[in-house]
VEXDREN-2710 file (C-alpha; in Angstrom, 1 decimal):
% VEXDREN-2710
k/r/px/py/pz
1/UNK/16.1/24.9/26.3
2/UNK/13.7/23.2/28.5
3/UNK/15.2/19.2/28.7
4/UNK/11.9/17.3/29.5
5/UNK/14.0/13.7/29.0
6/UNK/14.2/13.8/32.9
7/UNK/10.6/13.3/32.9
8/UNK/10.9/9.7/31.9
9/UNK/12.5/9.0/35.2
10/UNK/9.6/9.9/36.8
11/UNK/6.8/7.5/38.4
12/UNK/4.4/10.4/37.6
13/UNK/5.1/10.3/33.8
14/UNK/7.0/6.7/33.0
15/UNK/4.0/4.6/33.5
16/UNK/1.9/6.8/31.4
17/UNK/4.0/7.0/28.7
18/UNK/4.9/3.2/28.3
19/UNK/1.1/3.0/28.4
20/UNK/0.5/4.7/25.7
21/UNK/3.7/3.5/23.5
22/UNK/2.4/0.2/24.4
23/UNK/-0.9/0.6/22.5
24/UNK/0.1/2.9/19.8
25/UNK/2.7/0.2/19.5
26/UNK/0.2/-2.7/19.1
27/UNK/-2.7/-0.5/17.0
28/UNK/-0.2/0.1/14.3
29/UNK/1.1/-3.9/14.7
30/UNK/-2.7/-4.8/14.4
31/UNK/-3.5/-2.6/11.3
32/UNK/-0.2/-2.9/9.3
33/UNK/-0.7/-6.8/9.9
34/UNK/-4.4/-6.5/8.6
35/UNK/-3.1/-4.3/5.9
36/UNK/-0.7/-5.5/4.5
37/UNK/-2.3/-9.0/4.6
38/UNK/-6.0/-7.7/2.9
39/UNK/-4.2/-5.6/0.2
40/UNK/-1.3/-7.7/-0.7
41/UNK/-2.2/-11.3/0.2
42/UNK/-6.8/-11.0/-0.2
43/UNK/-7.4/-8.4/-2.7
44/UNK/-5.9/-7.7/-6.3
45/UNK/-8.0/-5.1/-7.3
46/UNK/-6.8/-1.1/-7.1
47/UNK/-9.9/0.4/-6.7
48/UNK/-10.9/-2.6/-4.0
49/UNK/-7.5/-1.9/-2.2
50/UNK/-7.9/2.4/-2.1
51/UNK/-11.8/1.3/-0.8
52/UNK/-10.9/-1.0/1.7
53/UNK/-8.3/1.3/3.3
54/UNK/-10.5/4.3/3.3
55/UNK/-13.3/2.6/4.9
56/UNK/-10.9/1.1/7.7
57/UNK/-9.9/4.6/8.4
58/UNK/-13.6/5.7/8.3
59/UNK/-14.4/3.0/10.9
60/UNK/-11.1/3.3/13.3
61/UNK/-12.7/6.9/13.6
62/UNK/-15.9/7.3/14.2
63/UNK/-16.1/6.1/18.1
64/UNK/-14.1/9.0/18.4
65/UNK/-17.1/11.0/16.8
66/UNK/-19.8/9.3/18.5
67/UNK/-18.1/8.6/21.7
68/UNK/-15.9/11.3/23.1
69/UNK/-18.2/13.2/24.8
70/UNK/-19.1/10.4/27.2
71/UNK/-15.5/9.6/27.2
72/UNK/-14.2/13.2/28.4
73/UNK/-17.0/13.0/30.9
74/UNK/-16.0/9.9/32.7
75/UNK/-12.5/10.9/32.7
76/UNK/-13.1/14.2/34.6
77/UNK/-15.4/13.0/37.0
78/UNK/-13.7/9.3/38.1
79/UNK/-10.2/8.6/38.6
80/UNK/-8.2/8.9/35.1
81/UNK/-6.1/5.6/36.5
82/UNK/-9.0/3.6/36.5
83/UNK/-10.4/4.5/33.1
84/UNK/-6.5/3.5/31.6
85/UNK/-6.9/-0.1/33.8
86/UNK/-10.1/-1.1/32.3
87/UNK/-9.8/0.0/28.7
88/UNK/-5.8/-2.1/28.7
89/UNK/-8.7/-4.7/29.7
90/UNK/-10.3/-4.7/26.9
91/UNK/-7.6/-4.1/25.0
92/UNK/-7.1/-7.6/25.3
93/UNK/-10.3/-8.8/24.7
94/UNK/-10.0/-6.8/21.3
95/UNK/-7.2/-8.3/20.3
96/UNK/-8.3/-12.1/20.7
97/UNK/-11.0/-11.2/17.8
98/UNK/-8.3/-9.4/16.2
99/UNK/-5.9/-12.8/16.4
100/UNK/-8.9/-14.3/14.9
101/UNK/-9.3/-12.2/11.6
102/UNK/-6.0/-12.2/10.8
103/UNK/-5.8/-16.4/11.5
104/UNK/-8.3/-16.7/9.2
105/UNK/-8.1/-14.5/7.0
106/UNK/-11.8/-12.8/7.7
107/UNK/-11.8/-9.1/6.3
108/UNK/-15.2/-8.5/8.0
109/UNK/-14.3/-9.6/11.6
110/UNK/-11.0/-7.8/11.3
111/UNK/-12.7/-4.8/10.6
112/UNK/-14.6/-5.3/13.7
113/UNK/-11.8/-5.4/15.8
114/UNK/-10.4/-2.2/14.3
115/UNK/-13.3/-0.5/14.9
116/UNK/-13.4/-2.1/18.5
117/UNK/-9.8/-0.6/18.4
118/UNK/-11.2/2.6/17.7
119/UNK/-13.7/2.9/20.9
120/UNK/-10.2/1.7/22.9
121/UNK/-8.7/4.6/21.8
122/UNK/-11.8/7.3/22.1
123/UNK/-11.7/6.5/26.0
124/UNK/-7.7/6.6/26.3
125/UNK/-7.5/9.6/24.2
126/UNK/-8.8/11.9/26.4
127/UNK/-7.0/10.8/29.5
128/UNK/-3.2/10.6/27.7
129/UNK/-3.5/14.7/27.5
130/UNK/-5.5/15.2/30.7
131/UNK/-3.3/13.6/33.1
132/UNK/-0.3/15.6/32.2
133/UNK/-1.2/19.2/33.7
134/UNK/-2.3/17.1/36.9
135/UNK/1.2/15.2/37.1
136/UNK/3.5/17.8/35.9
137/UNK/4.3/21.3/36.6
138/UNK/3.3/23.9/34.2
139/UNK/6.8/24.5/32.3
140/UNK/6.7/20.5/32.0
141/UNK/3.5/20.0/29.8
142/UNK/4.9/21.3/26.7
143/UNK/8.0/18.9/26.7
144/UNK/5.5/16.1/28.3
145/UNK/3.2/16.8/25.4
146/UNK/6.2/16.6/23.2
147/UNK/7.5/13.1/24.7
148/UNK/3.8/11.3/24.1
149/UNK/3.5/12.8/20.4
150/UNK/7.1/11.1/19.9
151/UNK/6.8/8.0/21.7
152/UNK/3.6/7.6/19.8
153/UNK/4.7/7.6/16.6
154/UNK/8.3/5.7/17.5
155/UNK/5.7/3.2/18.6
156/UNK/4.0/3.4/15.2
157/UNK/7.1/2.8/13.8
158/UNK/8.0/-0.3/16.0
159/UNK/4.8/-1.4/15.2
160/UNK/4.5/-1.1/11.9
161/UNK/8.1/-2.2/11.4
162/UNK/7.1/-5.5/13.3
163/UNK/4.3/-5.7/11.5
164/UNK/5.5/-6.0/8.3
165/UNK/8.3/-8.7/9.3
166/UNK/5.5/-10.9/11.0
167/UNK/3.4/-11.0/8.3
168/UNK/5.7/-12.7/5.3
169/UNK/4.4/-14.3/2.0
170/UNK/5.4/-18.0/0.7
171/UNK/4.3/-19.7/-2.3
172/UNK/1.6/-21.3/-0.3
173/UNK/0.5/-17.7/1.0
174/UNK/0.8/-15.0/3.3
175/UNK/1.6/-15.9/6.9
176/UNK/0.5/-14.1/10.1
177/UNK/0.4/-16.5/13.0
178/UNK/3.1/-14.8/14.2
179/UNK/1.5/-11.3/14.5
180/UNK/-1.8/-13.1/16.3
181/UNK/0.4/-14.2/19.0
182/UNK/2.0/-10.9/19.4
183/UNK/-1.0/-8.9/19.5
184/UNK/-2.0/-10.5/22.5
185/UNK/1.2/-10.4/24.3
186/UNK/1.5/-6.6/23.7
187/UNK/-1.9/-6.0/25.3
188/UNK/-1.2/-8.2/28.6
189/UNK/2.3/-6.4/28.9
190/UNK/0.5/-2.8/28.1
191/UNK/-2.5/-3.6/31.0
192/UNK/0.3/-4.6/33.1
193/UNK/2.3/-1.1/32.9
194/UNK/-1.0/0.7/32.9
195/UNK/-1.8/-0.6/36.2
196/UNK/1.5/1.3/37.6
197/UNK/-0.3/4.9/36.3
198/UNK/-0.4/6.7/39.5
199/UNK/-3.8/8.1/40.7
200/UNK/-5.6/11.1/38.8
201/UNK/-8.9/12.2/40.8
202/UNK/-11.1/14.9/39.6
203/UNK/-10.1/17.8/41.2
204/UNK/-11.2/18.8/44.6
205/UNK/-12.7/22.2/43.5
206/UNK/-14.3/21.2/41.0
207/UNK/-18.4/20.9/40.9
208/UNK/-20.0/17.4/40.1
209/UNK/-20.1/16.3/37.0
210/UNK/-23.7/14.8/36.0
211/UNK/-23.1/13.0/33.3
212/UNK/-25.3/13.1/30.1
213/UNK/-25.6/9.5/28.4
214/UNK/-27.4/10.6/25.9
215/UNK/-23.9/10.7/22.9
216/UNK/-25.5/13.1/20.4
217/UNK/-27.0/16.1/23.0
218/UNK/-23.8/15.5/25.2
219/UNK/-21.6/15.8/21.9
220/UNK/-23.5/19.5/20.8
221/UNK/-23.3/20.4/24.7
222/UNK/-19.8/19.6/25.0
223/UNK/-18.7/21.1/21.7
224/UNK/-21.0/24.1/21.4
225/UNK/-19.3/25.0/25.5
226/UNK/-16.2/24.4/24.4
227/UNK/-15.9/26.3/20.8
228/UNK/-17.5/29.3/21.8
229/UNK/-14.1/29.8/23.5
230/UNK/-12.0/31.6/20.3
231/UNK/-9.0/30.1/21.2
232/UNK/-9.5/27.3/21.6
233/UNK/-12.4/27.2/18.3
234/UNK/-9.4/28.2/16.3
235/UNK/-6.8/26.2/18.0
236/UNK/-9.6/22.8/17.3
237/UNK/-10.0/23.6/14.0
238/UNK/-6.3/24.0/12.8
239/UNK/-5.6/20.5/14.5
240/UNK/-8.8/19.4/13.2
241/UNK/-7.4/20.0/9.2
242/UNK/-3.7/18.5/10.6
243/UNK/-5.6/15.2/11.0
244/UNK/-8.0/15.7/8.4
245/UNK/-4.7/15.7/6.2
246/UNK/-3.2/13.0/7.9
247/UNK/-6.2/10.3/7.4
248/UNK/-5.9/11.1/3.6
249/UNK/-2.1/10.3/4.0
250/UNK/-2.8/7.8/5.9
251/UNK/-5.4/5.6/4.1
252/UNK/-3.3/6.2/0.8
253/UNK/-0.3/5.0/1.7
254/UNK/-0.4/1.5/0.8
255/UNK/-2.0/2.2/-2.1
256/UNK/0.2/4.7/-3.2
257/UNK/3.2/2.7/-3.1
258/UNK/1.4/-0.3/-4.9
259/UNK/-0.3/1.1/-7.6
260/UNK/1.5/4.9/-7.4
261/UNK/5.2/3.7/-7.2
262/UNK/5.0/-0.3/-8.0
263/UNK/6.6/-1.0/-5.2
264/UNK/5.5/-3.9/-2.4
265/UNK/4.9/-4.3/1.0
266/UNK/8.4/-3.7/2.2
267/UNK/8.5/0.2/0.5
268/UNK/5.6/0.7/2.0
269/UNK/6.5/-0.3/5.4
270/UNK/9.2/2.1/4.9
271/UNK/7.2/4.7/3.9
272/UNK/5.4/4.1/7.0
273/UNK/8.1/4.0/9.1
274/UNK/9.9/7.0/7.5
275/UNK/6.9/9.1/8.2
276/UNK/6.7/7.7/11.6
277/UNK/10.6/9.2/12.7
278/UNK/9.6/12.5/11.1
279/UNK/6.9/13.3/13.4
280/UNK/8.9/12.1/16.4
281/UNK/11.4/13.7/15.4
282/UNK/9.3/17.5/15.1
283/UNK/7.9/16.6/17.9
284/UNK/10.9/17.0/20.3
285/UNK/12.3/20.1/18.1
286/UNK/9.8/22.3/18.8
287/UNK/10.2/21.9/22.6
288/UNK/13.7/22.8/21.9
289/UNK/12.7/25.6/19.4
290/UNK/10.2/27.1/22.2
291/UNK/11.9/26.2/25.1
292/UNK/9.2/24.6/26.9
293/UNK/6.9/27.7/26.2
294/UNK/3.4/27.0/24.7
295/UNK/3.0/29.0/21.9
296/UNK/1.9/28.6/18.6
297/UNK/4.6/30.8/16.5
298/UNK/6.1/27.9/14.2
299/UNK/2.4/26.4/13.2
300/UNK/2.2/28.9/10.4
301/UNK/5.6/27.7/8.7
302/UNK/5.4/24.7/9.4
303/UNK/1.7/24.0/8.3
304/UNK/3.6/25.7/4.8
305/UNK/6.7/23.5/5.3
306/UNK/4.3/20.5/5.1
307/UNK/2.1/21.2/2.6
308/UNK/5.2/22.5/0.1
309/UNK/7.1/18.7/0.8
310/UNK/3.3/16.9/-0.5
311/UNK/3.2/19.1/-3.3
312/UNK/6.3/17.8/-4.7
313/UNK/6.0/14.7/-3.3
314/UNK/2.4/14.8/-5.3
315/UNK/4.8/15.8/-8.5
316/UNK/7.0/13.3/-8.5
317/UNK/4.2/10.3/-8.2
318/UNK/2.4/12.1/-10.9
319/UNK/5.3/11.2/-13.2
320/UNK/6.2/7.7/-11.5
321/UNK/7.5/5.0/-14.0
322/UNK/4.6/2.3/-13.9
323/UNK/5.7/-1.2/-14.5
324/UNK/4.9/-2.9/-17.0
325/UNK/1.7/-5.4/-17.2
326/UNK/3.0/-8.9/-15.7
327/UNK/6.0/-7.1/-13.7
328/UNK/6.4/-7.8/-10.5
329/UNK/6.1/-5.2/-8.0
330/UNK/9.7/-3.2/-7.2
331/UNK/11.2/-4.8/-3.6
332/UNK/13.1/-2.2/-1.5
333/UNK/16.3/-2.3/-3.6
334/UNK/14.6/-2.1/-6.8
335/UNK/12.1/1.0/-5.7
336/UNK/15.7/2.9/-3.6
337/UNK/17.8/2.1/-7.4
338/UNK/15.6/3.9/-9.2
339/UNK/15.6/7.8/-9.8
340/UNK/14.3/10.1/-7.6
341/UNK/13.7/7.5/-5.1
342/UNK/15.1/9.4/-2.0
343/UNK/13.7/12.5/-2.9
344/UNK/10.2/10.7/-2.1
345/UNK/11.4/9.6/1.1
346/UNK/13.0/12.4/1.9
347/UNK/9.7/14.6/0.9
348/UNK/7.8/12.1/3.2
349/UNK/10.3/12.9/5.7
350/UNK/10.2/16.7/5.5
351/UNK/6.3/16.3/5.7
352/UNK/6.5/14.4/9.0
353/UNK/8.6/16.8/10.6
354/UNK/6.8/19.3/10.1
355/UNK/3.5/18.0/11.1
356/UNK/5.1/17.0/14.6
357/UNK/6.0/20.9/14.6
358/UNK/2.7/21.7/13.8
359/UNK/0.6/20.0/16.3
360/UNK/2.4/19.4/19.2
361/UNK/2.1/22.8/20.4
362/UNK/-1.3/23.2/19.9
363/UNK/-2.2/20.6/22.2
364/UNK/-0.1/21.4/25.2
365/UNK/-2.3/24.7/24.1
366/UNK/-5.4/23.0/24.8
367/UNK/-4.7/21.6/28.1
368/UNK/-3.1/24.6/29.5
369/UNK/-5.1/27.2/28.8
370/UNK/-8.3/25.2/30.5
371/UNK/-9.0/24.1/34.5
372/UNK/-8.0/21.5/35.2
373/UNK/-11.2/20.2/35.7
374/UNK/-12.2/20.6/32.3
375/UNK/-9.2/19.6/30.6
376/UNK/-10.1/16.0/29.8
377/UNK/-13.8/17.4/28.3
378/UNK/-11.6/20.1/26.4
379/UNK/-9.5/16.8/24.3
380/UNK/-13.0/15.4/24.0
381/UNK/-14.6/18.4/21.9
382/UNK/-10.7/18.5/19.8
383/UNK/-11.3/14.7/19.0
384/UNK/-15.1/15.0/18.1
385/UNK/-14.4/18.1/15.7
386/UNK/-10.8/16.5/14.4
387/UNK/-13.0/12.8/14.2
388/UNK/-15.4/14.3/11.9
389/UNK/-13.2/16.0/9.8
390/UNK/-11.6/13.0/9.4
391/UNK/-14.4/10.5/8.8
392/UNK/-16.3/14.1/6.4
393/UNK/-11.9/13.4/4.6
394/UNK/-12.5/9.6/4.3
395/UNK/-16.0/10.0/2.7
396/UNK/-14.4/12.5/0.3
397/UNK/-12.0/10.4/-0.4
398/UNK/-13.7/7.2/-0.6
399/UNK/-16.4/9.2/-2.9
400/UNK/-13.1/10.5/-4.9
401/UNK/-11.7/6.9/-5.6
402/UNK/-15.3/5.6/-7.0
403/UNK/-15.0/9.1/-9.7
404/UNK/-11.6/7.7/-10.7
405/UNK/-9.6/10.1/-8.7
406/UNK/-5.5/8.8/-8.7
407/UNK/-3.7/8.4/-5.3
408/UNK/-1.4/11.4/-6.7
409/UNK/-4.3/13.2/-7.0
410/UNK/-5.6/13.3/-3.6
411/UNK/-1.9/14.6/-2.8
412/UNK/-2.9/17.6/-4.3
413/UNK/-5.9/17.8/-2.1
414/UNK/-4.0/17.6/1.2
415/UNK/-1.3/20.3/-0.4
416/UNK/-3.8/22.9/-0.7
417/UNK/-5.5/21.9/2.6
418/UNK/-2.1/22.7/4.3
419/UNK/-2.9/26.5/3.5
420/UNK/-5.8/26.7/5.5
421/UNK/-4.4/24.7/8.3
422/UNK/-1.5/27.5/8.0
423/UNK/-4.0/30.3/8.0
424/UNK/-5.1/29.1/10.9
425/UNK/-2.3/28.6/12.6
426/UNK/-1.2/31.9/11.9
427/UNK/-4.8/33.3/13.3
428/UNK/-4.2/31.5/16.5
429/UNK/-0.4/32.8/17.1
430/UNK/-1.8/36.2/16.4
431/UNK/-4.4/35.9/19.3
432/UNK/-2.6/33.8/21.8
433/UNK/1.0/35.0/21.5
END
């Protein structure tokens, strides 16, 4: 079993890891913060809440659809280091305006932030897969691949966790000064361990890069040079439908615990934070399982794994016990007393693992199988494709929710989705492996 743990001792992985824990950690404290405060504490209308967090999704993602391609140019052609130190820069600047929304309660300029948030995370996103075959050896990138999917989504969880303890409701409202303040602090501390990334110049042997300002032509160039490639079209597209997936999940699940399970804030930082673990969690197995090898032999079962725990998780919603008009909403010991309870969390759980199964492999797949010199470009064309079938999910869902489409309902969706993201995880194994 290949132990990549040692890699966190290292200064050519620790700084870029804590970098990138740092501001999954504070994007996740941001958005639970703004989300829990518009949907419990602004709105009180279901259909306003399931609009309002699919259009924050929509918005979070498009700078990666309209942006990536100038972002994967710039990090192969200048220092990767330098990109990381200006965008924690602005990091901070985002998060003053963020501070600001959430002081004053202003739905319109926290969306702003969010979507500021969103071009942050365009330009980082190429650079957090791109550095690793530069820093570590070849047998290394798998398990290095492994550690950043995991810290990522242990950050979500401390985030998200923090987030819904800063952000408490008295009779007099909701607070949130608390989770302004920390906002801030995170991105100073996250600049400050950025700055520690060691140097990662384009490589030696590779040609200029002219870049193309131009965002749509260099978007068709970058993806039309990139999926002509089978391997890595069908490698794209099966990570593409994992987040695809994941956006639905994602912009549903505050929702679905209010108005699916009657249940407040606290169950659905849980559900959060449950879902969080589980793709940490399959994110380290599957190192183990492969023993450091890229390959793509568990995406098949555990694309069917995921979609089989959402399909029952979809059942049991379906038939959920509404309260009754004038109830309050279930607290954490009320929603965990009630039947069937922990097989939601645990079908939450099982889904989570499985997705961290699922994906990590497939983008150590993407950086490996490339030049170096190209691999930052190659994570650009994944997240333009995954960014618009993400934002194409969010309009379908968003479109959905105005038909009368239930939150259980769009379960069902992301269940049979799962197929296809199996199907083409099996096509890929069957090329590559």
């Amino acid at each position: 079993m290949q132990d990549s743990l040692h890699l966190l001792k290292t200064r050519r992985f620790l700084p870029l890891f804590a970098t990138q824990f740092l501001g999954a950690f504070n994007d996740n404290l941001f958005r639970t913060s703004m989300v829990l405060l518009v949907i419990y504490g602004i709105y009180g209308d279901p259909q306003q809440e399931a609009t309002f967090s699919a259009v924050a999704g929509g918005l979070f993602i498009l700078p990666f659809f309209l942006l990536s391609a100038l972002a994967g140019q710039l990090a192969d052609s200048i220092d990767k280091a330098r990109i990381i130190r200006i965008v924690k820069t602005a990091e901070i600047l985002i998060m003053i305006v963020g501070a600001a929304g959430l002081l004053l309660h202003n739905v319109p300029l926290l969306l702003v932030a969010l979507a500021a948030m969103g071009v942050h995370s365009t330009f980082f996103g190429p650079i957090k897969y791109a550095v690793l075959p530069q820093h570590l050896e070849d047998s290394e990138v798998l398990g290095g691949t492994g550690l950043v999917e995991a810290g990522t989504y242990v950050a979500i969880l401390g985030g998200t966790l923090l987030g819904g303890v800063l952000v408490y409701q008295h009779a007099d409202g909701f607070h949130v000064a608390r989770a302004a303040v920390a906002v801030i602090l995170v991105a100073l501390i996250g600049r400050w361990v950025g700055g520690m990334v060691p140097p990662a110049p384009p490589q030696a042997d590779a040609p200029p890069l002219k870049m193309d300002w131009h965002i749509i032509r260099a978007s068709v160039t970058l993806v039309n040079a990139t999926l002509h490639i089978r391997r890595l079209f069908i490698a794209i597209l099966a990570i593409s439908f994992f987040w695809a997936m994941g956006a639905v999940l994602a912009a549903q699940f505050p929702p679905l615990v209010k108005n699916g399970l009657g249940s407040d804030q606290h169950v659905a930082t849980l559900f959060l934070a449950v879902f969080s673990i589980g793709v940490a969690l399959g994110s380290v197995a599957v190192n183990r399982l492969l023993g450091g090898h890229v390959s793509a032999r568990y995406a098949p079962v555990s694309a069917l794994g995921m979609g089989l725990f959402v399909l029952d998780l979809y059942r049991r919603v379906k038939w959920w016990p509404e309260i009754a008009p004038g109830e309050k909403l279930r607290g954490l010991t009320a929603f965990l007393a009630l039947p069937n309870s922990w097989a939601v969390v645990l079908d939450l759980f099982g889904v989570a693992i499985a997705g961290g199964m699922f994906v990590v492999p497939l983008y150590a797949f993407l950086t490996t199988t490339v030049a170096k010199s190209k691999t930052a470009r190659t994570v650009a064309a994944n997240n333009i494709v995954n960014s618009g079938f993400m934002v194409l999910a969010t309009l379908i869902l968003t479109l959905a929710v105005q038909l009368g489409v239930t939150v259980a309902d769009s379960l069902l969706i992301v269940a049979i989705a799962s197929v296809i993201a199996a199907w083409l995880g099996w096509l890929l194994h069957k090329a590559c492996d």
